[in-house]
C-alpha positions in Angstrom: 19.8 -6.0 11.5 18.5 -9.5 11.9 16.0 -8.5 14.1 14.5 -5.8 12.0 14.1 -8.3 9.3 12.1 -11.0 11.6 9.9 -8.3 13.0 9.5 -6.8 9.5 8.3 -10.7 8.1 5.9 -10.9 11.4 4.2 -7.5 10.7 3.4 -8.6 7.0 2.2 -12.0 7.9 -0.8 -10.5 9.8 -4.3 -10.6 8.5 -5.5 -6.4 9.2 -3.6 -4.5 7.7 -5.1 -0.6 8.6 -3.3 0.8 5.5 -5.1 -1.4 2.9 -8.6 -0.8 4.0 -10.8 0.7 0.9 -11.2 4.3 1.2 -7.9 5.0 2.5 -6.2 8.0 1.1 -2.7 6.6 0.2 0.6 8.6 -1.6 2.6 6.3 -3.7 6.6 7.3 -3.2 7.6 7.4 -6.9 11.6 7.3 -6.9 12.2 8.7 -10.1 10.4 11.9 -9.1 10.1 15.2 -6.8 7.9 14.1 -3.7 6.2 17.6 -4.5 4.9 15.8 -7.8 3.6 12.7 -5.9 -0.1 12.4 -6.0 -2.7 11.7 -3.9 -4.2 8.4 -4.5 -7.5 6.5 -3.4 -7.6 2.6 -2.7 -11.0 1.2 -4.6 -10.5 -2.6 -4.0 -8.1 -4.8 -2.3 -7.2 -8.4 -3.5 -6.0 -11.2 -1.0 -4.3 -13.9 -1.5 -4.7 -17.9 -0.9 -4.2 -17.3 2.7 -6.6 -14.3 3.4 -4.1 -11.8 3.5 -4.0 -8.5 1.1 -1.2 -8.7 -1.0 -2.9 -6.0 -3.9 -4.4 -3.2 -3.8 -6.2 -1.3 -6.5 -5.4 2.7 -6.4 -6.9 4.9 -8.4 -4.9 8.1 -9.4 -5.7 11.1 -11.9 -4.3 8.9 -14.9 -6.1 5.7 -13.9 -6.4 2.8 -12.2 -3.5 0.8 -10.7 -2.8 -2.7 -9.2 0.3 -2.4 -6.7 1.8 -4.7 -4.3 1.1 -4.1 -0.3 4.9 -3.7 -0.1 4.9 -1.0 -3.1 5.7 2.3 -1.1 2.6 4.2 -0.2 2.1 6.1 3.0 -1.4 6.2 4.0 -2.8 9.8 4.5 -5.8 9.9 7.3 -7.9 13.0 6.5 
């Protein structure tokens, strides 16, 4: 279990991240609901931090627009 946790920190700590690119098609795992009422969802901006790396994204969804951590479940969808 150690191991998984040091590879996990490494992973994070690099600066491309393919999942947080602009454009990307993303579904945000919502725990408190169905996954057949997840939605589809759109990345319109990323924001880095100090160090360069993205650590918030900007998705926009049917209801909105929404700022969520890099480590907020999402699973990107490549169509």
């Amino acid at each position: 279990m150690k191991n998984l946790k040091v590879l996990h920190r490494i992973k994070w700590k690099q600066k491309h991240q393919g999942v947080t690119k602009v454009g990307a098609m993303v579904v945000i795992l919502r725990e408190n609901s169905h996954p057949l009422h997840w939605s589809l969802d759109r990345i319109i901006a990323t924001h880095p931090g100090d160090d360069g790396i993205i650590q918030i994204v900007s998705v926009k969804t049917a209801n909105g627009t929404i700022k969520c951590a890099v480590n907020f479940k999402f699973i990107s969808c490549h169509i």
